[in-house]
C-alpha positions in Angstrom: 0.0 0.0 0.0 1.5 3.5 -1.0 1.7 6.6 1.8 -1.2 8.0 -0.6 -3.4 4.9 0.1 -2.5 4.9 4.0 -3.5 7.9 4.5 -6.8 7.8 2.9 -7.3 4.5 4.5 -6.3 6.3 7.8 -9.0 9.0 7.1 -11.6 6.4 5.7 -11.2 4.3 9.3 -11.3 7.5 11.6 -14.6 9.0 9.6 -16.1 5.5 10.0 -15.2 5.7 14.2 -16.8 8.7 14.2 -20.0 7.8 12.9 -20.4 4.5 14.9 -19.8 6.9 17.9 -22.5 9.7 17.1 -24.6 6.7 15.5 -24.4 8.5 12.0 -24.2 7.1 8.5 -20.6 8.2 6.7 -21.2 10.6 3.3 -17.8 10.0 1.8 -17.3 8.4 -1.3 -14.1 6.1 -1.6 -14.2 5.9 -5.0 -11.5 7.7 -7.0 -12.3 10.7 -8.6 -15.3 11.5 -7.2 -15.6 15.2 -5.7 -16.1 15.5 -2.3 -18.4 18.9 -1.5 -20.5 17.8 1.6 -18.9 16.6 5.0 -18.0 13.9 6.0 -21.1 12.3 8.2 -24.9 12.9 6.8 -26.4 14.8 10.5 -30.3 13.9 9.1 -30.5 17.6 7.9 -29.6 18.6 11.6 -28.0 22.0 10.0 -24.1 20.4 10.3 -21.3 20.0 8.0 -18.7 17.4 9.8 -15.2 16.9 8.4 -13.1 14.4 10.2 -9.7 14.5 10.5 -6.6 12.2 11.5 -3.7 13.8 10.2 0.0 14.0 11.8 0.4 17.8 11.5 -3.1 20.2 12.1 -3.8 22.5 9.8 -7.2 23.3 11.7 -7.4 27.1 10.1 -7.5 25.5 6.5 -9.8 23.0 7.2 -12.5 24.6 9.4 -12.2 27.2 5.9 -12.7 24.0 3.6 -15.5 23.1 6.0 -17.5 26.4 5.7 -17.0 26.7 2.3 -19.1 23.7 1.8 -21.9 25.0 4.0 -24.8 25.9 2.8 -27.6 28.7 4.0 -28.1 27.6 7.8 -25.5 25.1 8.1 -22.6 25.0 10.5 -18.8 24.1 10.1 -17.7 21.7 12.7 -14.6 19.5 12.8 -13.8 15.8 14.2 -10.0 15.1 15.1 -8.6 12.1 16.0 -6.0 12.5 18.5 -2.5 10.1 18.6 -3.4 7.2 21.0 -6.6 8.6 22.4 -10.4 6.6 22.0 -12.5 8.1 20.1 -14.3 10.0 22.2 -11.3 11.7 23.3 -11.3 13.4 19.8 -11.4 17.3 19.5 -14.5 19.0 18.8 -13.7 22.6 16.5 -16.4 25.0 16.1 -17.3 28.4 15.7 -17.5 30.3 18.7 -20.8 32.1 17.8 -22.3 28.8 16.9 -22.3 27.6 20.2 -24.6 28.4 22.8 -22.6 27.1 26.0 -25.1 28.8 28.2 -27.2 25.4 27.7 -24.2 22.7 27.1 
């Protein structure tokens, strides 16, 4: 298997973890050549655009700009990353401060 097929079988594995934690269906397409211009889990029309992440180096800035550009009217960015030997649900959560509401979290 090349790097280039690690990796996307890296990303492909932590996308799938992250739907069977939030109980979602995965989006992606693993087919080559196929665009990719909605996240990364389907939120049931929940308003969300979720890109997952498992990378070695974070390049949170760029992605959470990838993520909104894909929003549509009423959706919200949010980003899944898979820290080094962590569980799942000790991923990272990124959002948009003004799209979170901690007063009832």
């Amino acid at each position: 298997m090349t790097s280039g097929a690690a990796a996307r079988m890296k990303g492909i594995r932590w996308e799938r973890a992250c739907a069977q934690f939030y109980d979602l269906a995965t989006t992606r397409s693993t087919r080559p050549g196929i665009h990719d211009d909605g996240g990364d889990l389907d939120t049931g029309g929940q308003g969300l655009v979720i890109e997952c992440k498992d990378h070695g180096q974070w390049r949170v800035q760029h992605w959470f700009e990838q993520t909104e550009a894909k929003c549509r009217e009423g959706e919200r960015p949010l980003l899944l990353l898979k820290r080094r030997q962590r569980t799942t649900a000790d991923g990272l959560v990124v959002v948009r401060m003004g799209d979170l509401d901690i007063r009832y979290v």
